[in-house]
N, C-alpha and C positions, 0 to 999 in steps of 0.2 A: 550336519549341524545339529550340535545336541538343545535338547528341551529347555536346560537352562538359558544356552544362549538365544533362543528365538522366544523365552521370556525377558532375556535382558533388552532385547530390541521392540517389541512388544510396550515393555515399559517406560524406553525412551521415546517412544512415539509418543504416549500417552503425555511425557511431563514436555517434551515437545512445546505440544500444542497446546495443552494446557496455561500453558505460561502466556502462549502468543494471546488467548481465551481470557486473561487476566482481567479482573475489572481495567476498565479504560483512565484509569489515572496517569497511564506513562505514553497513551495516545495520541496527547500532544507535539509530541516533539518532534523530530524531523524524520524523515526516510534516511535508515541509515543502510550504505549499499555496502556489496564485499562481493567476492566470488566462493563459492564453497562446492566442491569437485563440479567445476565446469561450468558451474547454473549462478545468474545471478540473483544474493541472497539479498533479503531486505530485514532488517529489524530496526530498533529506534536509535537514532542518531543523535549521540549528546556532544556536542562543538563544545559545551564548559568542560568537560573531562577529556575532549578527544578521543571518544569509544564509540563503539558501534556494539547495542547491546543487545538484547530479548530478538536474539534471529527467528525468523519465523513469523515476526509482526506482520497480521494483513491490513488491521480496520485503525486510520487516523482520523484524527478530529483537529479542525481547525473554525475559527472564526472570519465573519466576513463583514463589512464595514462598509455601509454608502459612502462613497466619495465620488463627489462632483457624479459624472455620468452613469456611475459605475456600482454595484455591489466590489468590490475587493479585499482578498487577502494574499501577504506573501508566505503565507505558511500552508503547510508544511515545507521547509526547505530540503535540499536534499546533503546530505554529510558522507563525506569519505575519510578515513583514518588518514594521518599524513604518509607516506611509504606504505602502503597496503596495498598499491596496486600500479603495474606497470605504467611510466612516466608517459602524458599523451594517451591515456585510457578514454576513450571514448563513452561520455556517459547520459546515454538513449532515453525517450520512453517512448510507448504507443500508449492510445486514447481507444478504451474498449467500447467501444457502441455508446449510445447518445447519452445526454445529462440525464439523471433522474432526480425528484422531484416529492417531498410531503410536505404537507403542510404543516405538519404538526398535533392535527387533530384525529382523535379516535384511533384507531390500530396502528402500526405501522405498515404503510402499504407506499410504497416507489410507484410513481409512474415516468414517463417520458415529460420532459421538461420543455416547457413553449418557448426556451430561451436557452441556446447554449455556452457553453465555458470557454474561455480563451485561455491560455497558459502560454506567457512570452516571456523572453530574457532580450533586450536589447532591442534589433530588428527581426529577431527570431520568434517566431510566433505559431502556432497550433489550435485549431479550434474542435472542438465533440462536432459530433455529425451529425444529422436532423434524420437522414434515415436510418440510425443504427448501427451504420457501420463501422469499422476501426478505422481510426486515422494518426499515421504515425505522426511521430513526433518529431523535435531534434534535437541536436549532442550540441554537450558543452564537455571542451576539452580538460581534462584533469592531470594536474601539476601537481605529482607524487610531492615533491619538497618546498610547497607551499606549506607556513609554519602552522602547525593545530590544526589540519588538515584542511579536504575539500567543504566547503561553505556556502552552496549559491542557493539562491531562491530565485523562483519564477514567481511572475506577479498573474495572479488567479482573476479573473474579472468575467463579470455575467451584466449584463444590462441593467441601469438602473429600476427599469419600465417592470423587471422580473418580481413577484410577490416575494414577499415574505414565506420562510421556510429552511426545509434542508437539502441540502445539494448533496445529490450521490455522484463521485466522480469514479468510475473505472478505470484501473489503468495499470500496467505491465512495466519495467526499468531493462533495460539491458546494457552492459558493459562488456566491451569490445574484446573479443576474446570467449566470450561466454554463450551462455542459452539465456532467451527471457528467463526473469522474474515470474512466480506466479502471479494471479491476480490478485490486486491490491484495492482495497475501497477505502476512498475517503471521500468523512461527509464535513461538508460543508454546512456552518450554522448563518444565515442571512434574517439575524433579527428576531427569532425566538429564542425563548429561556432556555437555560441549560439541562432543566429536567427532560426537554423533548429532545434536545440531541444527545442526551445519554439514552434513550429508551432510542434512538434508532443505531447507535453505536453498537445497543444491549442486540438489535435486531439485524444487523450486520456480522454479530459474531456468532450467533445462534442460527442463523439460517441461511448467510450467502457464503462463513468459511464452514468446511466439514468439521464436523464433530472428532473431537479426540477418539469415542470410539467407533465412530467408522474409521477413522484412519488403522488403530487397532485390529479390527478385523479383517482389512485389505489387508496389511500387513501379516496375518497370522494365516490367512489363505492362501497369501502365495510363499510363504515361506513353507505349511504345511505341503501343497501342490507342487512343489520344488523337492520337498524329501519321500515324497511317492514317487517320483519319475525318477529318483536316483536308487530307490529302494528293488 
């Protein structure tokens, strides 16, 4: 492998990430799934255009609204292109270890949440775990020639009894056929201003996904490491 092309790769790591690293104005929108050599990918899901775009996406942002018992939102949804993936695609998620939890105030600092998250479709239903641990999830089946693709949303719900704050939810997609998703954070806003959930969005991308250059230097090491053992 020559030096320009383990700088051409090198660079695409960089704008990679970089993009998924974008300020959070396109963090709104829904998970949008695909497979891409074998793994499944996650970027933002736009159901008006019918695209699955910025792959790579980790960190959304959604709102969350008292109703009756309930803190809830149905968003983030999750979006499949129409024909993008084998008809009867099974489409997965696991729940990575417990809710987390800020208030809002002073740093951004997560803790473990006195009240966890439900994420249901139907009689389907999933709840975060109080000790940390993972807890799968379950599939809703996907209808390649369903017109402007797949569309569903789960309805997100935490106790009404829960404070005021931001919800950090953890969590992995898998589609049938493939490898998890990496991990994906989405926060949750329950009632504070938008300036504290951009500063914990800002703090989700800065410190729970890796930096472009660390990805960079992985990258250049074992590419390096790769042409001394063959040299």
């Amino acid at each position: 492998m020559t030096k320009h092309t383990i700088s051409a790769l090198i660079a695409a790591s960089l704008t990679t990430a970089a993009t998924a690293g974008d300020d959070h104005e396109h963090e709104g929108g829904d998970y949008g799934l695909t497979i891409i050599d074998g793994v499944t990918a996650v970027g933002i899901g736009d159901h008006d255009e019918g695209l699955v775009e910025n792959i790579g996406e980790r960190v959304f942002l959604a709102d969350m609204t008292l109703i009756g018992p309930n803190w809830y939102a149905d968003e983030p949804g999750i979006f499949i292109e129409e024909n993008s993936l084998p008809d009867n695609t099974q489409v997965a998620f696991n729940l990575i270890g417990a809710l987390q939890y800020w208030d809002g105030t002073g740093a951004v600092n997560f803790t473990q949440a006195a009240n966890p998250m439900t994420l249901s479709f139907g009689p389907a239903s999933a709840t975060t775990s109080n000790d940390g641990s993972n807890v799968a999830g379950f599939a809703l089946n996907y209808d390649a020639d369903t017109i402007g693709g797949f569309d569903e949303h789960y309805d997100h719900t935490i106790d009404a009894s829960a404070p005021e704050g931001i919800y950090l939810l953890t969590s992995t997609f898998s589609l049938s056929g493939a490898s998890d998703s990496v991990t994906i954070f989405t926060l949750f806003n329950a009632g504070l201003d938008e300036a504290a959930h951009d500063l914990a969005g800002e703090y989700a991308e800065n410190v729970l996904v890796p930096a472009p250059s660390a990805l960079a230097l992985l990258t250049l090491g074992a590419l390096g490491t790769t042409r001394r053992r063959r040299s």
